[in-house]
C-alpha positions as CSV (number, residue, x, y, z in Angstrom):
1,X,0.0,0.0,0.0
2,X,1.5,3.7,-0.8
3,X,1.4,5.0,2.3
4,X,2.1,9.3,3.3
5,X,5.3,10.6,4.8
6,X,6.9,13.9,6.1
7,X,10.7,14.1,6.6
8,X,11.5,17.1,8.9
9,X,15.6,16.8,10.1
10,X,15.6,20.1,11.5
11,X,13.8,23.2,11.5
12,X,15.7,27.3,12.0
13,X,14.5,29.8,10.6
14,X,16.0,33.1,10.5
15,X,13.5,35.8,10.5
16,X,15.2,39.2,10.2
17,X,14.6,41.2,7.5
18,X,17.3,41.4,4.7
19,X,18.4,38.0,5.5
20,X,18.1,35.0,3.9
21,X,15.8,32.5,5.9
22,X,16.6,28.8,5.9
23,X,14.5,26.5,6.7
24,X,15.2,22.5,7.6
25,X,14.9,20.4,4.9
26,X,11.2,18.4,4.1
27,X,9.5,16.7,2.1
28,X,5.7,16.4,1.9
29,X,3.8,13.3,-0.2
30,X,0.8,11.8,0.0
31,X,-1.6,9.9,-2.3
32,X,-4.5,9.5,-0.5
33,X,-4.5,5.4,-0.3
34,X,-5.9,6.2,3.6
35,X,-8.8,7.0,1.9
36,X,-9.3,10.3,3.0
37,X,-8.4,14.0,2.7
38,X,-8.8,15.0,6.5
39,X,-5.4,15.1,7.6
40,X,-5.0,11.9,8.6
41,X,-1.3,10.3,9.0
42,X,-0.1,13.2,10.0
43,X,-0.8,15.0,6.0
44,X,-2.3,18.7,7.6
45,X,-5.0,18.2,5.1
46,X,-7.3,20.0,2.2
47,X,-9.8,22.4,3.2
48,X,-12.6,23.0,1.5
49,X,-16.1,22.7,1.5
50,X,-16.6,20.6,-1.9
51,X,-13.4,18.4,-1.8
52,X,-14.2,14.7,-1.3
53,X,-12.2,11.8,-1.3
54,X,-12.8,9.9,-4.8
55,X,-13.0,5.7,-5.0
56,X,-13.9,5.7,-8.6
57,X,-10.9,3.8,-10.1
58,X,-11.8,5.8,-13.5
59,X,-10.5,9.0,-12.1
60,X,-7.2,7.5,-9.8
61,X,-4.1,8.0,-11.4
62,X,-2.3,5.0,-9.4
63,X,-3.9,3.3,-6.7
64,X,-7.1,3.1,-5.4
65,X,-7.9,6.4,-4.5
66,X,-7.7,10.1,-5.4
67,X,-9.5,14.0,-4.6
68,X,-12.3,14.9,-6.2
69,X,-12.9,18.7,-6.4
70,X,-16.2,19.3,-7.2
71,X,-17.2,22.8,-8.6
72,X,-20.9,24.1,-8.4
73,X,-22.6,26.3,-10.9
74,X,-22.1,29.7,-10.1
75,X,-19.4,29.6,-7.3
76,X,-16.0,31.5,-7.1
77,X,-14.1,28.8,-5.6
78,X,-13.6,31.4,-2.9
79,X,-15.0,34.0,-0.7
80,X,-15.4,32.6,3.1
81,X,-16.6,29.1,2.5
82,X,-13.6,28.1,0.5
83,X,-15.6,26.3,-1.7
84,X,-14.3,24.1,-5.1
85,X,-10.6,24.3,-3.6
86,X,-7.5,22.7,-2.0
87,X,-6.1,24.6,1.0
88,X,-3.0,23.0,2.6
89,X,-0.7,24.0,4.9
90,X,3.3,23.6,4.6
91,X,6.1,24.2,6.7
92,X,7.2,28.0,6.5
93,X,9.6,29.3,3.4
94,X,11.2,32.7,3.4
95,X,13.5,34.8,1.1
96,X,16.4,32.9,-0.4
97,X,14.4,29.3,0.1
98,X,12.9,27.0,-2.6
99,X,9.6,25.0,-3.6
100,X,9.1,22.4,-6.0
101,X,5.1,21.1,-5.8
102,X,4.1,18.3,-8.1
103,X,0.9,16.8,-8.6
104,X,-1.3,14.8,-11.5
105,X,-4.5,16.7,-12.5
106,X,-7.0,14.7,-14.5
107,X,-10.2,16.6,-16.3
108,X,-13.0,14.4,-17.2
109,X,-14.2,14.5,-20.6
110,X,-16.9,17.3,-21.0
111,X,-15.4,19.7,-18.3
112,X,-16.2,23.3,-19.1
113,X,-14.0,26.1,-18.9
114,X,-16.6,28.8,-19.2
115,X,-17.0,31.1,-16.8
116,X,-20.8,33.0,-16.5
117,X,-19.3,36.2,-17.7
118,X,-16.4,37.3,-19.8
119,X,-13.2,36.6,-17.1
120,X,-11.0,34.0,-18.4
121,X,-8.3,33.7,-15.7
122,X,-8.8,30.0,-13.8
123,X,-6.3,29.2,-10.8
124,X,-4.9,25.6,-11.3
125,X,-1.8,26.0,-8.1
126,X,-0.7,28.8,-7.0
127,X,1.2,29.6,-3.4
128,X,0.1,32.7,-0.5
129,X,2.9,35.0,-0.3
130,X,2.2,37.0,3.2
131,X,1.1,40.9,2.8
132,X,1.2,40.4,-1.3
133,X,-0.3,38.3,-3.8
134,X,0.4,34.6,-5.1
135,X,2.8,33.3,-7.2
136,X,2.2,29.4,-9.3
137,X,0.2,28.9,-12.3
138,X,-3.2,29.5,-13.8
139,X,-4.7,28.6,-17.1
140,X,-6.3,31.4,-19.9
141,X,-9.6,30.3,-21.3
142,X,-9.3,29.2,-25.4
143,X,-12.5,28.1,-25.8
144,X,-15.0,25.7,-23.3
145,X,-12.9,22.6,-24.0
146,X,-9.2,23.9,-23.3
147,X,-7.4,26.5,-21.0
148,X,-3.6,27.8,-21.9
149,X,-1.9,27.5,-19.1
150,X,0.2,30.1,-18.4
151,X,3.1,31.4,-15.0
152,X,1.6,33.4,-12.4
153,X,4.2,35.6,-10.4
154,X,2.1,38.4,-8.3
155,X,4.3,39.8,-5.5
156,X,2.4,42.9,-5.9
157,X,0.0,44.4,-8.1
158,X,1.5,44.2,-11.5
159,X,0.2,42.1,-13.5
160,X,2.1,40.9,-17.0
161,X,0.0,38.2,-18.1
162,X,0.4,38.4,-21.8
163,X,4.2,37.6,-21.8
164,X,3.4,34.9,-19.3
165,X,1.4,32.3,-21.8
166,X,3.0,29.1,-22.7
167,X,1.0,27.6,-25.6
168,X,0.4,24.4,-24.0
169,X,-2.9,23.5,-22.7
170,X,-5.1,21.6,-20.2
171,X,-7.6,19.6,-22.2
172,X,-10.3,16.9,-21.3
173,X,-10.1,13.5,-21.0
174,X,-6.2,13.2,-19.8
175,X,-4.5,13.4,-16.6
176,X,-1.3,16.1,-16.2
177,X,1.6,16.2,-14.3
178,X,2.1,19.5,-13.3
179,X,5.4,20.5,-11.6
180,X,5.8,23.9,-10.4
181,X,9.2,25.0,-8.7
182,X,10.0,28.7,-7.4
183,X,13.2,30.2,-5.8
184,X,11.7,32.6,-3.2
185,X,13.5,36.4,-3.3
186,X,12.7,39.7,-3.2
187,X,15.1,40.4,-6.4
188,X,14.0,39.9,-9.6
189,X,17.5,38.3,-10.7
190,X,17.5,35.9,-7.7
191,X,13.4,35.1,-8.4
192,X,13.1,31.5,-10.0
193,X,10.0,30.0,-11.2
194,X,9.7,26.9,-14.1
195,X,7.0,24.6,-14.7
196,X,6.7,21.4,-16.5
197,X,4.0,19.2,-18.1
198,X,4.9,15.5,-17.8
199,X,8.5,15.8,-16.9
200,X,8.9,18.6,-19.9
201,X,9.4,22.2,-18.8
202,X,7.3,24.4,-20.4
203,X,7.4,28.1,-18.5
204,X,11.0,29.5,-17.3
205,X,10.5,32.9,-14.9
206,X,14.4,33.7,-16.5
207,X,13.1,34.5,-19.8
208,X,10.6,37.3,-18.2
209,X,13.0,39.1,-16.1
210,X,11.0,42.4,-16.6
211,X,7.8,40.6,-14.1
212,X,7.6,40.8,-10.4
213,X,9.9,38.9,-8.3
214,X,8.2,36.2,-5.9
215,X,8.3,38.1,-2.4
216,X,7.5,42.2,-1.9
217,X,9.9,42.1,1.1
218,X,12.6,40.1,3.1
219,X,10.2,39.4,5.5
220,X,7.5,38.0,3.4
221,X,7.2,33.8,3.7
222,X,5.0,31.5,2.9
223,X,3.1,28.7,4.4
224,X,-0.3,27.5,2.3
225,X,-0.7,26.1,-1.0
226,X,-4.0,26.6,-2.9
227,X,-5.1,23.8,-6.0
228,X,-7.9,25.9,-7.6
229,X,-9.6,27.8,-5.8
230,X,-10.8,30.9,-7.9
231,X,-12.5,31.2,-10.8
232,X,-12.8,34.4,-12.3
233,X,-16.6,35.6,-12.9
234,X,-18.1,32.1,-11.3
235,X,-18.3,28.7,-12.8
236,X,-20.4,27.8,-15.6
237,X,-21.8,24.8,-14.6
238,X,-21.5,21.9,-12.1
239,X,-18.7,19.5,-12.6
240,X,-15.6,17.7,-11.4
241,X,-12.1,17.4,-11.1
242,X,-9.6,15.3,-9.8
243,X,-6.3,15.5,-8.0
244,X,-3.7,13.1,-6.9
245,X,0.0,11.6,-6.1
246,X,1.2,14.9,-4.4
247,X,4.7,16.2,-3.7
248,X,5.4,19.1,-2.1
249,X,8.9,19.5,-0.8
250,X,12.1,22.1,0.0
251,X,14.5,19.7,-0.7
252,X,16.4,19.4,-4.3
253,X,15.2,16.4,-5.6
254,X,17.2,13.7,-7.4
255,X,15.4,13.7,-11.0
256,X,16.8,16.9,-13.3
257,X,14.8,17.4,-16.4
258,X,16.5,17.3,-20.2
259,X,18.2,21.1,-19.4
260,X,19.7,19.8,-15.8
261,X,17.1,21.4,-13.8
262,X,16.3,19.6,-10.7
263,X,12.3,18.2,-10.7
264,X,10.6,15.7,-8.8
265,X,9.6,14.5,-12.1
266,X,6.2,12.2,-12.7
267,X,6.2,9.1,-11.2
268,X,8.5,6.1,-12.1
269,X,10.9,8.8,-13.4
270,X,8.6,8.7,-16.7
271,X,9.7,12.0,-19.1
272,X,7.4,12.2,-21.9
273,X,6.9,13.8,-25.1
274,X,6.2,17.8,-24.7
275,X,2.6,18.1,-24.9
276,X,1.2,20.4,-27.7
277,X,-2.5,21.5,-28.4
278,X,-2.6,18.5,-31.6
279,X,-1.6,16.2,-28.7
280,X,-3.3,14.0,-26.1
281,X,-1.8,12.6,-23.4
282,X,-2.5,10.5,-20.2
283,X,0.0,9.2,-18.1
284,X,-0.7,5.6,-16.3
């Protein structure tokens, strides 16, 4: 049976402003064979008001079990019930300190990006920064079948979405492994952020050194990741979507992609094809 683990060796974290905070190193994983999404084993858990445990082997990725995130007609995925999203907790990063997060997204045939007005900005992952924004990935609207996924860095309030887009897309029917890694600084040069689609990196923060960088301030940390959670101008219509095998962890991983970058990678150490919009894939 897979089975959850953290790995904590030590914990100091230097909290003075201008310094570079380090935290022990950690490693976060779990894929739900407890059967449940709860917190139990130790995992801190997913909050959220319509986030179930799934046993419907059509939508695991491995295993037995996965997360179901169900999205009603007309919600946000936010305001104060938390509704449609993942909340979880993690072990506090500061300026200086890194993040890699990977996890397999699966769309079921007839999802619906559509929003009931004209917004077209979904949140697929994206981490809190304190007294700022969020920094991860979200997806742009195409049309009601596909969303471009595209690198969100918001350490304050500018916004350069346009030079952001990757050209690859979320489509329906096939699960994803997304990987999303960050170096968190308050400098622009230091400010690392790449993301890869089934072990093949498709967004690199260093080609857009003219955006934010990932913290407003040397003080600024972060301590909760969000899957989903808002949907510009309210969902469309009621539907699912399903999460599983998570990594979330401080430590460089093992795995480097094609260009040497370190990456948890998908599972099995599996590096596929880059994914284009004339391509399907699902990994097993």
């Amino acid at each position: 049976m897979k089975v959850f683990y953290r790995i904590i060796f030590m914990v100091f974290i230097l909290n003075i402003p201008g310094f570079i905070q380090e935290s022990g190193a950690w490693t976060e994983k779990v894929n739900f064979e407890n059967g449940t999404v709860d917190g139990a084993d130790g995992f801190s858990g997913f909050v959220g008001s319509e986030v179930y445990i799934n046993t419907n082997l059509n939508y695991v990725q491995n295993g037995a079990y996965s997360v179901r995130v169900h999205f009603l007609a007309g919600d946000r995925c936010w305001d104060s019930s938390l509704t449609c999203g993942a909340h979880q907790s993690i072990e506090t990063l500061g300026n200086g300190e890194e993040l890699w997060i990977r996890a397999y997204y699966y769309f079921p045939p007839g999802f619906n990006w559509d929003s009931q007005g004209s917004d077209v900005w979904r949140k697929i992952l994206r981490y809190m920064v304190s007294g700022a924004g969020n920094t991860g990935l979200m997806c742009i609207r195409e049309s009601s079948s596909r969303c471009e996924i595209m690198g969100s860095t918001e350490a304050s309030t500018y916004y350069s979405y346009n030079d952001q887009k990757t050209g690859q897309y979320l489509e329906a029917g096939n699960w994803y492994c997304i990987e999303n890694y960050t170096k968190l600084s308050t400098s622009v040069e230091q400010t690392e952020h790449k993301i890869w689609i089934n072990g093949t990196k498709i967004f690199d923060f260093g080609d857009f050194r003219s955006d934010d960088p990932t913290l407003p301030s040397p003080d600024s940390v972060v301590n909760t990741i969000r899957f989903f959670t808002y949907w510009n101008d309210a969902v469309s219509v009621t539907q699912n979507a399903y999460i599983d095998n998570i990594i979330i962890t401080n430590e460089l991983p093992a795995q480097q992609d094609t260009e040497g970058n370190p990456m948890i990678g998908p599972e099995n150490g599996l590096i596929l094809p880059k994914p284009n919009a004339a391509q399907n894939f699902r990994v097993e």
